[in-house]
Backbone as CSV, one residue per row, in Angstrom:
resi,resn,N_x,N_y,N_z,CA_x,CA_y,CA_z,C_x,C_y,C_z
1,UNK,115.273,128.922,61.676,114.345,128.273,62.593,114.926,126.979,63.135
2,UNK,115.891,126.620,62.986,116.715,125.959,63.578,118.226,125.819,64.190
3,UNK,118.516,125.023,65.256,119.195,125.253,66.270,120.155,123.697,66.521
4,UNK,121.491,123.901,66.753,121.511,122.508,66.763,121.639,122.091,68.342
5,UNK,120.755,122.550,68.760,120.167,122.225,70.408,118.442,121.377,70.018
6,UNK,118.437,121.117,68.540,117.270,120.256,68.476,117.473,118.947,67.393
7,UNK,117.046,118.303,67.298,117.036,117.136,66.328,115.816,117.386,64.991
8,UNK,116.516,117.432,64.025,115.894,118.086,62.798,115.607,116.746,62.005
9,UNK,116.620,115.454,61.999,115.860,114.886,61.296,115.150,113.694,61.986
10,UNK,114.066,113.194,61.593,113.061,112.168,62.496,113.513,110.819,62.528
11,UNK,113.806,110.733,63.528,114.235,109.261,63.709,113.579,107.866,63.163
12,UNK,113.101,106.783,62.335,112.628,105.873,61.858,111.954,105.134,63.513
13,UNK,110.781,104.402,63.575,109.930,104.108,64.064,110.647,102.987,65.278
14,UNK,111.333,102.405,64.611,112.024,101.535,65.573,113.122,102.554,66.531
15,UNK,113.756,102.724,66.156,114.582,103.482,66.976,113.915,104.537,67.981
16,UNK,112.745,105.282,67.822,111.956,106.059,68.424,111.923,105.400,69.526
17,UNK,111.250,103.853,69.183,110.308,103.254,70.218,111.221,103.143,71.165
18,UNK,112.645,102.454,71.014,113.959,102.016,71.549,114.346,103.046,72.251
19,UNK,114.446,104.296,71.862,114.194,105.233,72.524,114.108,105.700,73.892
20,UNK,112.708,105.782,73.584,111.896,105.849,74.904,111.999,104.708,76.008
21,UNK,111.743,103.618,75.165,111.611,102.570,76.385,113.179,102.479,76.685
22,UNK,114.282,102.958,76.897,115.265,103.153,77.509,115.708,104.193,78.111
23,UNK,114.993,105.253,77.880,115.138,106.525,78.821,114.430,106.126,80.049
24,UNK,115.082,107.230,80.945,114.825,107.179,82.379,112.578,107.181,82.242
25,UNK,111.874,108.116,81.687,111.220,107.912,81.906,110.101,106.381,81.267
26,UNK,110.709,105.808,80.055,110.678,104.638,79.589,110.520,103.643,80.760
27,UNK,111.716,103.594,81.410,111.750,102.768,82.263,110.952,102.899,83.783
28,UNK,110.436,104.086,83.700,109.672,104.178,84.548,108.217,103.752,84.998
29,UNK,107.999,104.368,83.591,106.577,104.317,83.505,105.840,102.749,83.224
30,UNK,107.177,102.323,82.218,106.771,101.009,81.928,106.545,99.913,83.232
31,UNK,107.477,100.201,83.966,107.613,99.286,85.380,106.283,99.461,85.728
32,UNK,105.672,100.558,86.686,104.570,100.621,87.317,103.331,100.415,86.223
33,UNK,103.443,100.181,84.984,102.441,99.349,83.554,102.832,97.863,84.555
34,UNK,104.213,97.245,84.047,104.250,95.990,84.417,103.379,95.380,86.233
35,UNK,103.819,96.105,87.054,103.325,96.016,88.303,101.788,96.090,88.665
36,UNK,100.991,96.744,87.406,99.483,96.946,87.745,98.971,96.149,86.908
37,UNK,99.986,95.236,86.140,99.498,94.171,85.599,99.107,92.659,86.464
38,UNK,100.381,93.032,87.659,100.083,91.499,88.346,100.130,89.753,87.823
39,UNK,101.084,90.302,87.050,101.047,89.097,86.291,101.846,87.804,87.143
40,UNK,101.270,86.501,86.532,101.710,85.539,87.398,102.097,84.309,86.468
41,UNK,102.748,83.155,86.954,103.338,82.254,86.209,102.329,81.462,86.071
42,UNK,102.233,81.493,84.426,101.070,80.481,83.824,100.379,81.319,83.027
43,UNK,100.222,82.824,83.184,98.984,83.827,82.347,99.672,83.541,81.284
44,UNK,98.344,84.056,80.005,98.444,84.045,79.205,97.928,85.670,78.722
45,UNK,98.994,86.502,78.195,99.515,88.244,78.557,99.157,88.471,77.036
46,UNK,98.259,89.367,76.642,98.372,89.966,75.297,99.411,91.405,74.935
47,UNK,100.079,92.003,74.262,100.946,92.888,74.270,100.327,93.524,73.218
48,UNK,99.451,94.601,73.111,98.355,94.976,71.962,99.058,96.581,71.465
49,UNK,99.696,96.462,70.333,100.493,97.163,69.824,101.444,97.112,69.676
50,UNK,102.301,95.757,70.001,103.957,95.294,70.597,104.807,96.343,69.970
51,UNK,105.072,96.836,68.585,106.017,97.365,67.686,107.022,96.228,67.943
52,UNK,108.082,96.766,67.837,109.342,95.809,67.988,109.849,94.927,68.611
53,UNK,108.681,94.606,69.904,109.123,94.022,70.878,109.738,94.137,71.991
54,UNK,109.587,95.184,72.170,110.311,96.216,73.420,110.067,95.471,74.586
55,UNK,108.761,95.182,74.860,108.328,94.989,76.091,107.865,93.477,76.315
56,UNK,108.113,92.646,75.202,108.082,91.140,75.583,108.934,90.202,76.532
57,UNK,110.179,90.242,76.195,110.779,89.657,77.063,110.473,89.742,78.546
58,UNK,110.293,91.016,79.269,109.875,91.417,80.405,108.951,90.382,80.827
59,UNK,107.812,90.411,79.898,106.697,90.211,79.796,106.606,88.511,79.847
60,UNK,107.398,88.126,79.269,107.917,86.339,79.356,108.501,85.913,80.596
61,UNK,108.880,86.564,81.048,109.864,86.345,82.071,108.793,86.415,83.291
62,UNK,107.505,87.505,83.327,106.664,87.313,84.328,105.758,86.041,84.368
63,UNK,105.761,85.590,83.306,104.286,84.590,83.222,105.045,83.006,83.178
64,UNK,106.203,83.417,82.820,106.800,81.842,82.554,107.431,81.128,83.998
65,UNK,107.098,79.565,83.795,107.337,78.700,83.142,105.493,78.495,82.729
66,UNK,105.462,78.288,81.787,103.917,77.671,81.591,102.794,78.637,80.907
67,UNK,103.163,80.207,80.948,102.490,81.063,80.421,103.009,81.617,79.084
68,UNK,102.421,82.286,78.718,101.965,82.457,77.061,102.345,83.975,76.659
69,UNK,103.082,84.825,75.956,102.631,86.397,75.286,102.359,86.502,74.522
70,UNK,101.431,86.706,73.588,101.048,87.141,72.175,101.528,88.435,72.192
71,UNK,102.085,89.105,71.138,102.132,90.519,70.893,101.797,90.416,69.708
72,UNK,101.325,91.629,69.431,100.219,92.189,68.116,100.362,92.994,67.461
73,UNK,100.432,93.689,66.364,100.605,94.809,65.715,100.189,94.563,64.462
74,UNK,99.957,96.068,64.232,99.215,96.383,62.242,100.236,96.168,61.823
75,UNK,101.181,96.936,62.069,102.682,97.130,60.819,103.647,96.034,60.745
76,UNK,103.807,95.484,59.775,104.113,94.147,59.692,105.522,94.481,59.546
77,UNK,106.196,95.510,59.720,107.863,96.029,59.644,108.042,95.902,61.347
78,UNK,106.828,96.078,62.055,107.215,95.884,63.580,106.953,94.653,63.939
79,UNK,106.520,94.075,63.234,105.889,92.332,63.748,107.410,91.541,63.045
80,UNK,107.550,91.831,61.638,108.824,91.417,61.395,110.668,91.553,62.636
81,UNK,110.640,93.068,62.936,111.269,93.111,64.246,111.000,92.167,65.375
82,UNK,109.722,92.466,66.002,109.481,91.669,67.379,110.032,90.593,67.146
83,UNK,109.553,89.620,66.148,110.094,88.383,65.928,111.230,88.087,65.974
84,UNK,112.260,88.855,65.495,113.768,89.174,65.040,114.529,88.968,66.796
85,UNK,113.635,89.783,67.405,113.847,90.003,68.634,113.773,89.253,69.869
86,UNK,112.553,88.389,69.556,111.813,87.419,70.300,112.196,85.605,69.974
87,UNK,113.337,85.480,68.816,113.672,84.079,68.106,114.261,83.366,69.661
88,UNK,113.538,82.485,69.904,114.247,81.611,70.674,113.250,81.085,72.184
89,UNK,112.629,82.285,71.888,111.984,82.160,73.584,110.521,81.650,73.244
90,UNK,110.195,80.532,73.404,109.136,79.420,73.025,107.993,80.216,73.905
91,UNK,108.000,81.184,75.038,106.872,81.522,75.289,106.202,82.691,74.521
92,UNK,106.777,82.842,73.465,106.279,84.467,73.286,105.775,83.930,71.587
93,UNK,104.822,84.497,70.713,104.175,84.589,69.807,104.003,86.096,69.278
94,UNK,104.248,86.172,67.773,103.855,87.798,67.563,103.029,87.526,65.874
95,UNK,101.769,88.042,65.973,100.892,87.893,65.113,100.554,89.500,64.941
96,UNK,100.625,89.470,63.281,100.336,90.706,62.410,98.444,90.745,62.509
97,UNK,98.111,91.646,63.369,96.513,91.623,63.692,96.506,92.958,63.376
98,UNK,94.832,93.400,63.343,94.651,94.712,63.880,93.957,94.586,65.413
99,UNK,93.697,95.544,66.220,93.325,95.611,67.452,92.128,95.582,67.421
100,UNK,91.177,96.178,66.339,89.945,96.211,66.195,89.196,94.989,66.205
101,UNK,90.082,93.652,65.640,89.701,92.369,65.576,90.544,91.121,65.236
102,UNK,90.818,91.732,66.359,91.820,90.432,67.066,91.748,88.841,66.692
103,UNK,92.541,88.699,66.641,92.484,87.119,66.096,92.447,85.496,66.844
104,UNK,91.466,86.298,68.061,91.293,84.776,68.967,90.020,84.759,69.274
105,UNK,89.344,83.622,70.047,88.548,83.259,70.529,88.254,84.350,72.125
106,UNK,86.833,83.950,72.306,86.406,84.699,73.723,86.872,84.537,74.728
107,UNK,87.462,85.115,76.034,87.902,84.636,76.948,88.816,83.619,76.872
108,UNK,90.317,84.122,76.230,90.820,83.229,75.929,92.305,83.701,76.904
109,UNK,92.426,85.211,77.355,93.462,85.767,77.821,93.369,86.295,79.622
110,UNK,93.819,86.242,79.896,94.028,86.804,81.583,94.697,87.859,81.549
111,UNK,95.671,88.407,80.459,96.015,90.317,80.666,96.061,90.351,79.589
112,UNK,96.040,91.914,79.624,96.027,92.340,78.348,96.804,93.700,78.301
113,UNK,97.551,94.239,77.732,98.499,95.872,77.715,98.171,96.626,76.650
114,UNK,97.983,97.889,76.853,98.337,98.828,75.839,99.237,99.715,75.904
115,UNK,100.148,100.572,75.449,101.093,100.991,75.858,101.207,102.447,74.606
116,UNK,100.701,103.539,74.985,100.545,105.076,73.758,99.904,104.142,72.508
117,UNK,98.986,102.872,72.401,98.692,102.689,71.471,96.432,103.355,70.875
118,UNK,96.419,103.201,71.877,94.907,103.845,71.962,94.882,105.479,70.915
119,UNK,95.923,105.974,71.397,96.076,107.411,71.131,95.918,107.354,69.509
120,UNK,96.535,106.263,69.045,96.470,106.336,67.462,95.431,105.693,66.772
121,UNK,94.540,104.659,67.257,94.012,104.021,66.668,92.785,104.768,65.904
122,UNK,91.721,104.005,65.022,90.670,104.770,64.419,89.796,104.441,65.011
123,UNK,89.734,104.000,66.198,88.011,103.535,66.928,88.442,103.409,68.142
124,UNK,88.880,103.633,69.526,89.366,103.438,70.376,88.065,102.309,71.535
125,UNK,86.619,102.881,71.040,85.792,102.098,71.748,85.475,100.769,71.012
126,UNK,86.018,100.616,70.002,85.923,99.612,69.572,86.787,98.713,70.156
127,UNK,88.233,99.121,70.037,89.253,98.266,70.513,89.008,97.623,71.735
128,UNK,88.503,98.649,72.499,88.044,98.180,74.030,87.081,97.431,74.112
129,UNK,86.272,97.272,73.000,85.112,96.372,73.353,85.685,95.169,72.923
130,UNK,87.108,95.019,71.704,87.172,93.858,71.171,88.168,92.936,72.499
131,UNK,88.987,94.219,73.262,90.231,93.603,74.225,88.994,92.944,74.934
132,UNK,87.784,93.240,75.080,86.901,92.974,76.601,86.543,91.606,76.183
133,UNK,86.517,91.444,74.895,85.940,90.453,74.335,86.765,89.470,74.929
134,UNK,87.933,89.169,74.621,89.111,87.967,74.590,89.665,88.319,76.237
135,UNK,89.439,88.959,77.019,89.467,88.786,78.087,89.023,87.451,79.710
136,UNK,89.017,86.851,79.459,88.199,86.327,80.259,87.857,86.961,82.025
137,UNK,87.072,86.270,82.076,86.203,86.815,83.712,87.550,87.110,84.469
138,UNK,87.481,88.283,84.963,88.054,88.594,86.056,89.679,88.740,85.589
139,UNK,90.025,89.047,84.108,91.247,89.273,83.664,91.826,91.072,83.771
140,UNK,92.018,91.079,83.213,92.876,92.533,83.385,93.591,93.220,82.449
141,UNK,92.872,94.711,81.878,93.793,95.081,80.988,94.284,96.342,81.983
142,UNK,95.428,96.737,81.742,96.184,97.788,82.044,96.587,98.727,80.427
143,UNK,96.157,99.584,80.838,96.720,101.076,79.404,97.291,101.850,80.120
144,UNK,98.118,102.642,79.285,99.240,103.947,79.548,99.152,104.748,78.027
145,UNK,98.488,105.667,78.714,98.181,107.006,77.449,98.333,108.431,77.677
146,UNK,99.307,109.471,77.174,98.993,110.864,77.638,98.010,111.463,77.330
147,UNK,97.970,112.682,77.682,96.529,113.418,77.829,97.510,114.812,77.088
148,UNK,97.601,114.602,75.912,98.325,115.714,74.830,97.833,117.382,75.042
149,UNK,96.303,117.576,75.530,96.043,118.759,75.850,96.853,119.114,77.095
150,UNK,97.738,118.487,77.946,97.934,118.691,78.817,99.258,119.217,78.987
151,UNK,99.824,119.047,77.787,101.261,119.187,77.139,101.465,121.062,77.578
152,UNK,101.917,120.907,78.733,102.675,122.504,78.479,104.278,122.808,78.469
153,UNK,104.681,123.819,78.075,106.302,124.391,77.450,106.229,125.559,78.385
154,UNK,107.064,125.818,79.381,107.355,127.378,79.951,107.628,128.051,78.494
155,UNK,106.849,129.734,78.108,107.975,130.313,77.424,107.105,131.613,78.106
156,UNK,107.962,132.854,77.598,107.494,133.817,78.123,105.920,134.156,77.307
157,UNK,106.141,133.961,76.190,105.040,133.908,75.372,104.132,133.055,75.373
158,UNK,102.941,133.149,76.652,102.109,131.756,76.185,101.144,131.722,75.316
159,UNK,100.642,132.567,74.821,100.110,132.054,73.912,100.854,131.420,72.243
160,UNK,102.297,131.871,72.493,102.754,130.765,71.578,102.776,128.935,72.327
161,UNK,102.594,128.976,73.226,102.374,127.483,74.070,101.471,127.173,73.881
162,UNK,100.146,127.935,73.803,99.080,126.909,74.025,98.686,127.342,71.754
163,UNK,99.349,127.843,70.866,99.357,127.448,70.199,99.753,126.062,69.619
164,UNK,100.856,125.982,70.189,101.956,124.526,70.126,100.933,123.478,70.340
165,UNK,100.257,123.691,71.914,99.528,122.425,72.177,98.405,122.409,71.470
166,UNK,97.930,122.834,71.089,96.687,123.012,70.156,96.885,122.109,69.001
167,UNK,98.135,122.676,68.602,98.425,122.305,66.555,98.801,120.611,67.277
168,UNK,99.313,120.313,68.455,99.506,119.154,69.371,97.943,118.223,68.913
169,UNK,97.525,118.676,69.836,95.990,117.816,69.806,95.119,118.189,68.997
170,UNK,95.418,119.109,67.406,94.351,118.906,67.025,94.817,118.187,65.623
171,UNK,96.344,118.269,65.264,96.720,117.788,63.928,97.872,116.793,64.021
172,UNK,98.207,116.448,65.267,99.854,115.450,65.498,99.178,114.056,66.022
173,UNK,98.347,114.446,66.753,97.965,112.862,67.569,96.149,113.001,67.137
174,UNK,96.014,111.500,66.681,94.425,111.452,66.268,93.779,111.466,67.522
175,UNK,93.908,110.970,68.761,93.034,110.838,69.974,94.130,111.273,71.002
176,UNK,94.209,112.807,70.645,95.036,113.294,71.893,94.557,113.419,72.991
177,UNK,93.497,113.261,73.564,92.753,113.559,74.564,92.384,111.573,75.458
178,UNK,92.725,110.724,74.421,92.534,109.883,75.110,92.689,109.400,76.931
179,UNK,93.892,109.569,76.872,94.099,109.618,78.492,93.239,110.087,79.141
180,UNK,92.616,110.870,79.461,91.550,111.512,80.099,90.161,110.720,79.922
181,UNK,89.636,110.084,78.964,88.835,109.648,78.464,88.936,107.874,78.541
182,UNK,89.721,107.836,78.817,89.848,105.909,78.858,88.941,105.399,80.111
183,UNK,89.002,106.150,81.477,87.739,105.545,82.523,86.606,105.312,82.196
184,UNK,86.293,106.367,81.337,85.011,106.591,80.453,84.577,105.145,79.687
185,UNK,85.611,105.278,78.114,85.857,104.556,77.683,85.583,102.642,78.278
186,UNK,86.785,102.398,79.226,86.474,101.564,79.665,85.099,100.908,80.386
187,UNK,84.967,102.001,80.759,83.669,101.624,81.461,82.371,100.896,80.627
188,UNK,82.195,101.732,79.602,80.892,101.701,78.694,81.382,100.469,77.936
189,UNK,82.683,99.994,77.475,82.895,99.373,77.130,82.796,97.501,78.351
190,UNK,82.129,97.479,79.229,81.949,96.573,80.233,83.214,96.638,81.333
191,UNK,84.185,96.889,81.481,85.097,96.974,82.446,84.948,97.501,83.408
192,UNK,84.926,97.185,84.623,85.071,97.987,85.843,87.019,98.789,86.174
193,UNK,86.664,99.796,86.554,87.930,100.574,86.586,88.608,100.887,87.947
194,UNK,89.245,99.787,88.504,89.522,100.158,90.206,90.648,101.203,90.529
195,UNK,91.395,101.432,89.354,92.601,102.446,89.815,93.442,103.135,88.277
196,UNK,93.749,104.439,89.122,93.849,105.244,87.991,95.408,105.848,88.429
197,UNK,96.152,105.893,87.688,97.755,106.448,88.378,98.013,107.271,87.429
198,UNK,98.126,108.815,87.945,98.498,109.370,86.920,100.204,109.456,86.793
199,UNK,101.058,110.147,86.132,102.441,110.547,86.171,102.650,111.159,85.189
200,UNK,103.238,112.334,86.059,103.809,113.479,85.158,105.324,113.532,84.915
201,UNK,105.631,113.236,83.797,106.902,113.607,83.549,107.210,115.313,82.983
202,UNK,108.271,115.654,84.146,109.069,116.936,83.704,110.235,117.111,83.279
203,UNK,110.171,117.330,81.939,111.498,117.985,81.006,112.207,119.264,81.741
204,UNK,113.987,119.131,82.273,113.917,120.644,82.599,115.226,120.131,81.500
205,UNK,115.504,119.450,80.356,116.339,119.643,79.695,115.839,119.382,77.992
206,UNK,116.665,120.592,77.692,116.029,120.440,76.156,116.176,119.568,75.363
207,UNK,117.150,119.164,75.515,117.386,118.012,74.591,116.994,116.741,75.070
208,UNK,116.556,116.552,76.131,116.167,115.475,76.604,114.598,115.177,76.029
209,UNK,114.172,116.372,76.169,112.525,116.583,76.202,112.479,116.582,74.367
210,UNK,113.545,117.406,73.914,113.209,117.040,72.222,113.310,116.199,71.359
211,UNK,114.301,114.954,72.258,114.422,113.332,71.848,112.874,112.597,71.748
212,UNK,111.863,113.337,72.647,110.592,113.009,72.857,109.754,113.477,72.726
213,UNK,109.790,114.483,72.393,108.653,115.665,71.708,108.726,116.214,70.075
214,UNK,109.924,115.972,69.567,110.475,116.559,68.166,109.841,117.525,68.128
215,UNK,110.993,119.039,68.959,109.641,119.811,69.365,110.047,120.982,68.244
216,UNK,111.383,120.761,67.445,111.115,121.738,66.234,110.531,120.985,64.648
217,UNK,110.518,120.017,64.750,109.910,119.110,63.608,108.384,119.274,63.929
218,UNK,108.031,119.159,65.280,106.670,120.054,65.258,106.092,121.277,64.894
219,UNK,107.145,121.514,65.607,106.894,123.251,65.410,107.031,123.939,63.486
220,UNK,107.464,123.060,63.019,107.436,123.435,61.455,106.489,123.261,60.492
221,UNK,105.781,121.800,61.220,104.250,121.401,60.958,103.379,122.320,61.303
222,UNK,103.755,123.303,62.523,102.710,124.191,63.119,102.408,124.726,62.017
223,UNK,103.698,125.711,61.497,103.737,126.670,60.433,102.760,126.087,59.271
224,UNK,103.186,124.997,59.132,102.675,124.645,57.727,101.323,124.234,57.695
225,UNK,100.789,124.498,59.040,98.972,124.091,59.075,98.493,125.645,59.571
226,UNK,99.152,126.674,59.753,98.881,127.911,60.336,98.951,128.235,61.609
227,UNK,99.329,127.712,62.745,99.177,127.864,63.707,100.282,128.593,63.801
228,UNK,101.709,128.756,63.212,102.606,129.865,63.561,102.497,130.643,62.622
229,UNK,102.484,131.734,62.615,103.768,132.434,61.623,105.061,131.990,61.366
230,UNK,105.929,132.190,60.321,107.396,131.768,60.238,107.942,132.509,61.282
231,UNK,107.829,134.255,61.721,108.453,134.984,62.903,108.299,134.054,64.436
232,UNK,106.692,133.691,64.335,106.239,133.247,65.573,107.482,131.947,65.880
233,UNK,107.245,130.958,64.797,108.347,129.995,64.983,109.604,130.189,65.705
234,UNK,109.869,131.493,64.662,111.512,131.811,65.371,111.214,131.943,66.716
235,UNK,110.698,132.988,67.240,110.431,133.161,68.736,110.248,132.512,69.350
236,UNK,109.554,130.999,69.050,109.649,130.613,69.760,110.664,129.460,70.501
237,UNK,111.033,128.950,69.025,111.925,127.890,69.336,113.831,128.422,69.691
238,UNK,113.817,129.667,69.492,114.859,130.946,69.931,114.818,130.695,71.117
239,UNK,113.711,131.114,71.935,113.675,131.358,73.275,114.081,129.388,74.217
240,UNK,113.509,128.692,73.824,113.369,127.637,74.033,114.416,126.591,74.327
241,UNK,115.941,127.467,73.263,117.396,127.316,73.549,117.944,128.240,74.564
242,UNK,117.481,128.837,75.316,117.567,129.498,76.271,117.573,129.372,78.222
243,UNK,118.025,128.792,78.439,117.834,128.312,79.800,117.303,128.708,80.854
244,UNK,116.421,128.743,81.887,116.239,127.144,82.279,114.696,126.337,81.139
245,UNK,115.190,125.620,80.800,113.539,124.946,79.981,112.859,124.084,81.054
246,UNK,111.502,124.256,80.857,110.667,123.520,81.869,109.056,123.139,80.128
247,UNK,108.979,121.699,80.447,107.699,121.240,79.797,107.577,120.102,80.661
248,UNK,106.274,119.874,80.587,105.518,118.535,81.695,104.072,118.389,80.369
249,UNK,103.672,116.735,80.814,102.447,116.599,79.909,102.113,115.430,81.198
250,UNK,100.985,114.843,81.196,100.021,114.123,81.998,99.854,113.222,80.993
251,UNK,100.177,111.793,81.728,100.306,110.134,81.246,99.220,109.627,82.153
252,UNK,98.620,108.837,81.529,97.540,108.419,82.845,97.890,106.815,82.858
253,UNK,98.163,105.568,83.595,98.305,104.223,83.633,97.015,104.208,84.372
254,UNK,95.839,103.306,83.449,94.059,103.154,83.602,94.249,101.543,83.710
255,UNK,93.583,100.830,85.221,93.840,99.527,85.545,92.077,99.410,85.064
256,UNK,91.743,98.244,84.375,90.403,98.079,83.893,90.256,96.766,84.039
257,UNK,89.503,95.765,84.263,89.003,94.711,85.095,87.808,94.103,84.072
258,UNK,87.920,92.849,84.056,86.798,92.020,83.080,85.853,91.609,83.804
């Protein structure tokens, strides 16, 4: 059930993140995040989930001379990084929080980011009510979240695909469906929602797409929660080394307003 046209063992959390935010679509997606942020010299920018710090500097560089970044995170192995990362640059701050309850005062921020962090959390309307909180009037959060049901794989066999996406959104990601659900979300949570951008990224290379999907390290989890058979596996991830590969999933960037 394996191929060495896939990556078998899982990369550690930092390097993942590093990853992505340096691939072509990393850099994509993140830009038009940065741009619907609007950020200006003097804000004071929350980075709500930072991990390692990927996306601070950027983020300093928009608001400064005179503006502020907090970045935030549970895992104190990524707050330890950011910092590592961030030594020197007097505008940036990284505090070990949770998102649920944040560690400032009301209306204390003018942006705010999330970045695939919604997707994991254990309360997502909570978070949103707490970002709305520390927002002040007329601030701005911007999120970027996929919509995991949306995750499809060409194979000849689809219903081994929409097995995949299934064992996807119902046992890999806790709020796979978020993306779809954040207008919502935002809304009830007090935000007005003026713009919604979706972007689809398409994999037509396998190895490109399995640097970002770990799509046989998934596929072994399938097995082991029932969604494959061990045969089904083979078949599918057989075929999958087979050319031409085509997978696409739906990212939504949700502009939300205080």
């Amino acid at each position: 059930m394996t191929s060495s046209a896939f990556e078998t063992t899982k990369p550690d959390s930092v390097a993942y993140l590093d990853r992505l935010a340096t691939s072509d679509l990393g850099r994509a997606y993140k830009q038009r995040m940065l741009d619907a942020l609007d950020l200006r010299a003097g804000h004071s920018v929350l980075d709500l989930g930072c991990g390692p710090g990927t996306d601070l500097e950027a983020l300093a560089h928009a608001v400064t001379p005179a503006g502020t970044v907090i970045g935030i995170d549970h895992d104190q192995d990524m707050v330890d990084a950011a910092r590592t990362r961030t030594t020197g640059q007097a505008a940036v701050e990284v505090r070990h929080a949770d998102i649920h309850r944040l560690p400032m005062a009301d209306d204390t921020a003018d942006r705010a980011r999330t970045d695939r962090v919604l997707q994991h959390v254990a309360d997502p309307s909570a978070a949103l009510d707490e970002i709305r909180r520390v927002l002040r009037p007329g601030g701005r959060l911007v999120m970027g979240e996929p919509d995991w049901e949306t995750l499809t794989v060409d194979h000849p066999e689809s219903n081994l695909t929409r097995a995949y996406t299934r064992h996807v959104a119902e046992r890999v990601v806790r709020n796979a469906g978020i993306g779809r659900q954040l207008t919502r979300l935002a809304t009830e949570s007090g935000f007005t929602v003026p713009e919604v951008i979706p972007v689809t990224p398409v994999f037509r290379d396998l190895r490109v797409a399995d640097k970002i999907l770990g799509l046989e390290r998934t596929t072994r989890r399938a097995v082991e929660a029932g969604y494959f058979s061990d045969q089904e596996a083979e078949t599918w991830l057989s075929r999958l080394t087979q050319p031409p590969f085509f997978a696409a999933v739906t990212f939504y960037i949700v502009v939300a307003e205080a």
